[in-house]
C-alpha positions in Angstrom: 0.0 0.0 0.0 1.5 3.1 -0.9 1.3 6.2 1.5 -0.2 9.8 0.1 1.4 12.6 1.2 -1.2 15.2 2.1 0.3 18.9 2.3 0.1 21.2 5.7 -3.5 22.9 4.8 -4.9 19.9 4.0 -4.0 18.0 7.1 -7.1 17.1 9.0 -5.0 17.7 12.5 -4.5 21.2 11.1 -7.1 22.3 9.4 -8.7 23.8 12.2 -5.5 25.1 13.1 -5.2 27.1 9.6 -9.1 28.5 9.2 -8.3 30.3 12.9 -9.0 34.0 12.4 -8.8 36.5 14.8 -12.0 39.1 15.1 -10.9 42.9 15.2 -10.9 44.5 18.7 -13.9 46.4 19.2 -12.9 50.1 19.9 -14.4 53.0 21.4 -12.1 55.0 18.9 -12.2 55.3 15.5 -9.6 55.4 13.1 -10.0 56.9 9.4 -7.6 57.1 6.9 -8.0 59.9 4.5 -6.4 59.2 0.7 -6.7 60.8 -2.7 -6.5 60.0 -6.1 -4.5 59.5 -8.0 -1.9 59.5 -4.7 1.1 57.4 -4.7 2.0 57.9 -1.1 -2.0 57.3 -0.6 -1.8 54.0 -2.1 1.5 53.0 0.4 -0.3 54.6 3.1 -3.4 52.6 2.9 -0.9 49.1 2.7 0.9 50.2 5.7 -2.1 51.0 7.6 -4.4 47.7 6.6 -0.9 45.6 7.7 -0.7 47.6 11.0 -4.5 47.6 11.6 -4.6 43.7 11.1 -1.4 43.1 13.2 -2.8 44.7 15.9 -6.4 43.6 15.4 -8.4 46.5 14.7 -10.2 48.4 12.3 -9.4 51.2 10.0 -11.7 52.7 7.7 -10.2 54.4 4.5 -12.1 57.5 3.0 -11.0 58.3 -1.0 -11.8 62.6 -1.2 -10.6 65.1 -3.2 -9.3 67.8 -1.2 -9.8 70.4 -3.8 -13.5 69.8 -4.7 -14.8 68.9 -1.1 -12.8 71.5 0.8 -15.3 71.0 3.4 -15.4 67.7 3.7 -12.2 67.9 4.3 -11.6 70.7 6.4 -14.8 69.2 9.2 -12.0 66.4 9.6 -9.1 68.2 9.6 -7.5 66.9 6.7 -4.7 69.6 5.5 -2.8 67.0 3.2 -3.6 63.4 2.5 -2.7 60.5 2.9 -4.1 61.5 6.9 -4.6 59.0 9.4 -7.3 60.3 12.1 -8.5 58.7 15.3 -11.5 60.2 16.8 -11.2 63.3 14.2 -7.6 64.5 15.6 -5.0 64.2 13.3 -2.2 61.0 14.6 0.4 61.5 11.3 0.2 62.9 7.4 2.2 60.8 5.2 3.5 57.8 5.4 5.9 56.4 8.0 8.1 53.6 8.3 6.4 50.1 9.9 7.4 50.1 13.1 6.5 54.0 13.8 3.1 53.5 12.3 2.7 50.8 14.6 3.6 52.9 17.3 1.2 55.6 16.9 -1.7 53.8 16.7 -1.1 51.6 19.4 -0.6 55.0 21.2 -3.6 56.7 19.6 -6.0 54.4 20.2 -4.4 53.4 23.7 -3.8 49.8 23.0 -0.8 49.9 25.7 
């Protein structure tokens, strides 16, 4: 009889193991990231935020405007220059900053500490 060879996801003993996923902490705060079009730095911004957000378990909602045509959208949140990450409607960072420092400032913004 001739053995199968059955790859790591498909192992029964691990399949429960691999489907595990981890719900997003429920937050008092809220964290928006503001981002334009066409943006480069937006489009790195809202990759470094969606890998922080899900490393640390929560949730970040991303908002596309255009700050020249909805001045006022932009200026109830804040928003000066985009790519803007906001919790609670105070401005945390504009731009984009390396991994671990983005890590840092929302743990610290949204007191996960």
């Amino acid at each position: 009889m001739r053995s199968r060879e059955i790859p790591l996801c498909e192992n029964p003993r691990r399949r429960s193991e691999s489907k595990r996923v981890s719900k997003p902490v429920e937050l008092k705060a809220r964290a928006v990231l503001f981002v334009g079009e066409p943006c480069v730095s937006c489009d790195e911004a809202v990759q470094l935020w969606r890998e922080v957000a899900h490393d640390l378990g929560v949730r970040i909602d991303v908002k596309t405007i255009d700050i020249s045509t909805h001045a006022a959208q932009a200026g109830d949140a804040t928003v000066t220059a985009l790519p803007t990450l906001l919790v609670d409607g105070a401005p945390v960072i504009v731009g984009v900053p390396e991994s671990d420092s983005a890590r840092a400032l929302l743990r610290q913004a949204l007191d996960l500490d």
